[in-house]
Structures are given as structure tokens and as C-alpha cells.
C-alpha positions in Angstrom: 186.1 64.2 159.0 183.5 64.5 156.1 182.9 68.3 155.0 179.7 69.9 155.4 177.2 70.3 152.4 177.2 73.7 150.9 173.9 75.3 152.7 171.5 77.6 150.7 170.0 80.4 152.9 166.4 80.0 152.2 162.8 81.2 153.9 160.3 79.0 152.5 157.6 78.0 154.2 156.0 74.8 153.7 153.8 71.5 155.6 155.4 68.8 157.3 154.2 65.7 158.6 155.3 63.9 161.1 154.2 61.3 163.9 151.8 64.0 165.0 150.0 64.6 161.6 150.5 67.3 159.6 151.7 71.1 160.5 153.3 73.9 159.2 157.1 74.7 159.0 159.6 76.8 157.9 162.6 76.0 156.4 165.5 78.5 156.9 168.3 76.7 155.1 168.9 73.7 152.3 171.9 71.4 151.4 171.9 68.8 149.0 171.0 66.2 151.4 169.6 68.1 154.5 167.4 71.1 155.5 167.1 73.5 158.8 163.6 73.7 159.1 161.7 75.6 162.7 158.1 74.3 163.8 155.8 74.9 166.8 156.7 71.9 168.0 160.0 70.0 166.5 160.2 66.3 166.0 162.5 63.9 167.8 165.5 62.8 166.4 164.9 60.0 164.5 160.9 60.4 163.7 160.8 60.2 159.4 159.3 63.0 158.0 157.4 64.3 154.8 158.1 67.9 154.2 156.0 69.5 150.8 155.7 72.5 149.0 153.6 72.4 146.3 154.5 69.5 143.9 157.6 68.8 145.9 157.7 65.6 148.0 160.7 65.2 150.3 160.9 62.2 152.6 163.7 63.1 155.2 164.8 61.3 158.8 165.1 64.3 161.5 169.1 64.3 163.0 168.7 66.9 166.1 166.6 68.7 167.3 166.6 72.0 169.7 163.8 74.1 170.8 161.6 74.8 167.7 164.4 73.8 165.2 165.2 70.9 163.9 167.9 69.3 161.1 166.8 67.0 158.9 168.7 64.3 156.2 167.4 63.1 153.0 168.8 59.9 151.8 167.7 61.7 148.0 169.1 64.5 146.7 167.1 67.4 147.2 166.4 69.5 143.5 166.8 72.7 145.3 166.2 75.1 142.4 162.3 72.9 142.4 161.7 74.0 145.7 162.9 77.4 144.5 160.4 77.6 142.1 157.5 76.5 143.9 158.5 78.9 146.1 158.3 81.7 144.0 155.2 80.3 142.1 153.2 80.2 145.3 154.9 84.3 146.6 153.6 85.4 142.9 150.2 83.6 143.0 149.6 85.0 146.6 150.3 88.4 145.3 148.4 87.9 142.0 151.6 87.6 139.8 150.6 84.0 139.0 147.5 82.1 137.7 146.0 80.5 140.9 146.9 77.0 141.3 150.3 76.7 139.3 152.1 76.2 143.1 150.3 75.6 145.4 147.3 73.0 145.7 145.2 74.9 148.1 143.7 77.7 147.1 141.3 78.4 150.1 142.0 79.6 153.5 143.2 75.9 155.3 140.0 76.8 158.1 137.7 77.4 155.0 138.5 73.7 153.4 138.2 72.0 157.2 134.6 73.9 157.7 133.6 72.3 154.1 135.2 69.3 154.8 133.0 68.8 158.2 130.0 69.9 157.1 130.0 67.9 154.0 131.0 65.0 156.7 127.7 65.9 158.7 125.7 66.2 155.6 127.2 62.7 154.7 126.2 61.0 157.5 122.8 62.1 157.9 122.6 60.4 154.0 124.1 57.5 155.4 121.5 57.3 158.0 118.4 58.0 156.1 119.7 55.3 153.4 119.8 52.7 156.4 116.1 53.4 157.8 115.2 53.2 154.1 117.1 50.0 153.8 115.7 48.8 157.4 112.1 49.5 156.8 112.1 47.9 153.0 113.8 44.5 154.7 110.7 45.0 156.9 108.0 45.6 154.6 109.2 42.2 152.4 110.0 40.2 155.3 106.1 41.1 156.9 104.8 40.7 153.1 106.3 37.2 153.5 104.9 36.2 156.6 101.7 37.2 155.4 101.5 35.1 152.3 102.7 32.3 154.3 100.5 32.8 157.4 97.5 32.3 154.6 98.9 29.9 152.6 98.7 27.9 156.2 95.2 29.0 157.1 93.4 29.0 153.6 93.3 25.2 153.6 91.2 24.4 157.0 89.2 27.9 156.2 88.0 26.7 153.5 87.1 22.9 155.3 85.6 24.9 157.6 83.4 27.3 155.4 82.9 24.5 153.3 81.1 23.0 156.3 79.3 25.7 157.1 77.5 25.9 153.9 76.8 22.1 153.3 75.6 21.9 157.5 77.6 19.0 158.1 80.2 18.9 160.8 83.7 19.2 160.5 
């Protein structure tokens, strides 16, 4: 029987995504090649996974799962002092040790940066929509422009037959 990993008691937590989209976690302990990380809601066994913190990517398959925990295997080898120090970056940066932004990415409350998000959506489509009537009514305006240069091209010969006509008293 293989030997377990060496496991590094850790509390980081961090954002996982999985089949689901993307949530938050927690991960309570790392190995070389594995992590025990808790979730609301754990993935099956089996689902692949990307866990971050900060600049750290990990890409991992979840192995068993239990209530709100779950294990997790890497097929890399996780750089545990990196997730160390993101750690600690983003701890000193939320207690103003740190320059903002050295760990992690978001600097706004997560609700803050989904209310911009949706109303710059909102604000985005009605843009959309008033470029289209413009677009719509233009294609109108040339298309009507058009009809009525060829409407008199049509007419203008037998108007002037008949206005000709009129003016000499002769009969068409």
C-alpha cells in the first residue's frame, strides 16, 4: 500500500468552480498532490474542479466527498508555499498591511461588482436598442428616399406628355 502525502494544516479560503459555477470554499488541509477543502454544497466524486486564490490556478478531480467536505487530487504538484503567500498577501491587504491588489484581484465587496456588472448590463442594452431603432429608421429613410426617386423617374416621362399636351391643346 502507497503512503499518504505529508498533509499541511492550512485555513485558506478561496473560490472554486465546479459543474455548478463558481462558489466559495475553504480549504482546511494541503498535500503535494491533494487538498481537503469544505463548501456549502460539495461536488461529486469525480466532477473536475478549478480551485483559486489569487494568482494561483489549481485544476484538481474531486476523490470523495462527505457532507460539506470534499478530497480533491491534482495530477500537478501543488507549490504550497504560493498558496501560502497569497494567503498571507490577501490576510495583510484586508487588514491594511498590504498595498491593495498585490493578492487578491477583487478589491470590491463580490455584491458590489455583481450590482455594477447588471446595471452596466441594463445600461448596455438599452444602447444596444437605441442603436437598432437608429439603424432601423435610417434603412427606412434611404429605402423611402429610393422609392421616391424611382416612383418619379417613372411618372416624370408621361407628366410631362401630358403637360406638354395641355399647353400645345392637342390630345394625348
Amino acid at each position: 500500500m502507497k503512503p499518504r502525502e505529508m498533509r499541511q494544516t492550512v485555513l485558506i479560503q478561496a473560490r472554486m468552480r465546479g459543474r455548478e459555477g463558481w462558489s466559495d470554499v475553504l480549504i482546511h488541509n494541503v498535500s503535494a498532490h491533494g487538498m481537503l477543502l469544505r463548501s456549502a454544497t460539495a461536488p461529486r466524486p469525480g466532477t473536475y474542479l478549478e480551485i483559486r486564490k489569487s494568482t494561483t490556478r489549481i485544476i484538481a478531480r474531486a476523490v470523495w466527498s462527505k457532507g460539506q467536505f470534499c478530497g480533491v487530487r491534482t495530477q500537478d504538484i501543488i507549490d504550497i508555499n504560493r498558496l501560502l503567500s497569497n494567503a498571507a498577501e490577501a490576510l495583510g491587504a484586508a487588514i491594511g498591511l498590504s498595498a491593495p491588489g498585490s493578492g487578491d484581484r477583487r478589491t470590491k465587496p463580490r455584491q458590489a461588482v455583481m450590482k455594477a456588472t447588471a446595471w452596466t448590463a441594463e445600461r448596455n442594452r438599452h444602447l444596444g436598442a437605441k442603436l437598432q431603432f437608429i439603424a432601423v429608421a435610417v434603412v427606412v429613410a434611404l429605402m423611402a428616399t429610393f422609392l421616391f426617386e424611382l416612383v418619379m423617374a417613372t411618372l416624370s416621362s408621361p407628366f410631362e406628355e401630358a403637360v406638354g399636351s395641355l399647353k400645345t391643346g392637342q390630345s394625348l
